[in-house]
N, C-alpha and C positions, 0 to 999 in steps of 0.2 A: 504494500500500500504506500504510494507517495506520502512524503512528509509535508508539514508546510508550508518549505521552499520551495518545495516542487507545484506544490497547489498556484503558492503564489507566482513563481514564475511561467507556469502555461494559462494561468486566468488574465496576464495582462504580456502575453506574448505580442500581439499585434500592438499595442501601442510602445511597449521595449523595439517591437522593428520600426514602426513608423516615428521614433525618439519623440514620444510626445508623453515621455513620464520624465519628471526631476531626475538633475543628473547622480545623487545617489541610490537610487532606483533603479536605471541605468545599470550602474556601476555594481549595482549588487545582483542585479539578476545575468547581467552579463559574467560575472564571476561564477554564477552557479550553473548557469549553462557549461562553463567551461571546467565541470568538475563533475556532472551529471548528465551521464551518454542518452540516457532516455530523455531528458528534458531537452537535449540540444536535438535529438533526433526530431525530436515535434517543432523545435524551432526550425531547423532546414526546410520541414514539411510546408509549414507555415507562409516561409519567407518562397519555397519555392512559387504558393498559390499568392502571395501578393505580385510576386513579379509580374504572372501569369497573367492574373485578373490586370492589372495595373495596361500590358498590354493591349488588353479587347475591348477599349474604350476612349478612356480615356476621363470620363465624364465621373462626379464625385457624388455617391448615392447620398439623399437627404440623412441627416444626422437620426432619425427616428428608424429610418430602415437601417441605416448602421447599427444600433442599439439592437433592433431584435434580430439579425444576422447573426452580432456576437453573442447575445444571449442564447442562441438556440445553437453553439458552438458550445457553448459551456456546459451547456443541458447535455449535448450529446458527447463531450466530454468526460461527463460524470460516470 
């Protein structure tokens, strides 16, 4: 069972890739990625479907479908 580094670093993966958490936040969950294969493996995973998505568009989904994207990421996370 993850612990809750692990919790807390894949529940704010997407905002650790897109740098829109405080830089010791940052710096903390980027340390735990680099110390935790399983955590880092979902970040690769992750970072691969932002490239992806980031590609086929271009356009920025309103902030309320963002919200329940990543909530229903987290859901199916659990």
């Amino acid at each position: 069972m993850p612990g809750r580094e692990c919790e807390e670093a894949l529940d704010r993966l997407f905002e650790y890739i897109d740098d829109e958490l405080p830089q010791d936040e940052l710096q903390r969950i980027g340390a735990h990625l680099k110390t935790c294969p399983p955590c880092e493996a979902e970040h690769q995973i992750k970072e691969r479907i932002k490239n992806l998505t980031s590609r086929a568009g271009g356009q920025t989904a309103p902030e309320e479908m963002r919200a329940r994207i990543l909530e229903s990421i987290r859901s199916a996370s659990a």
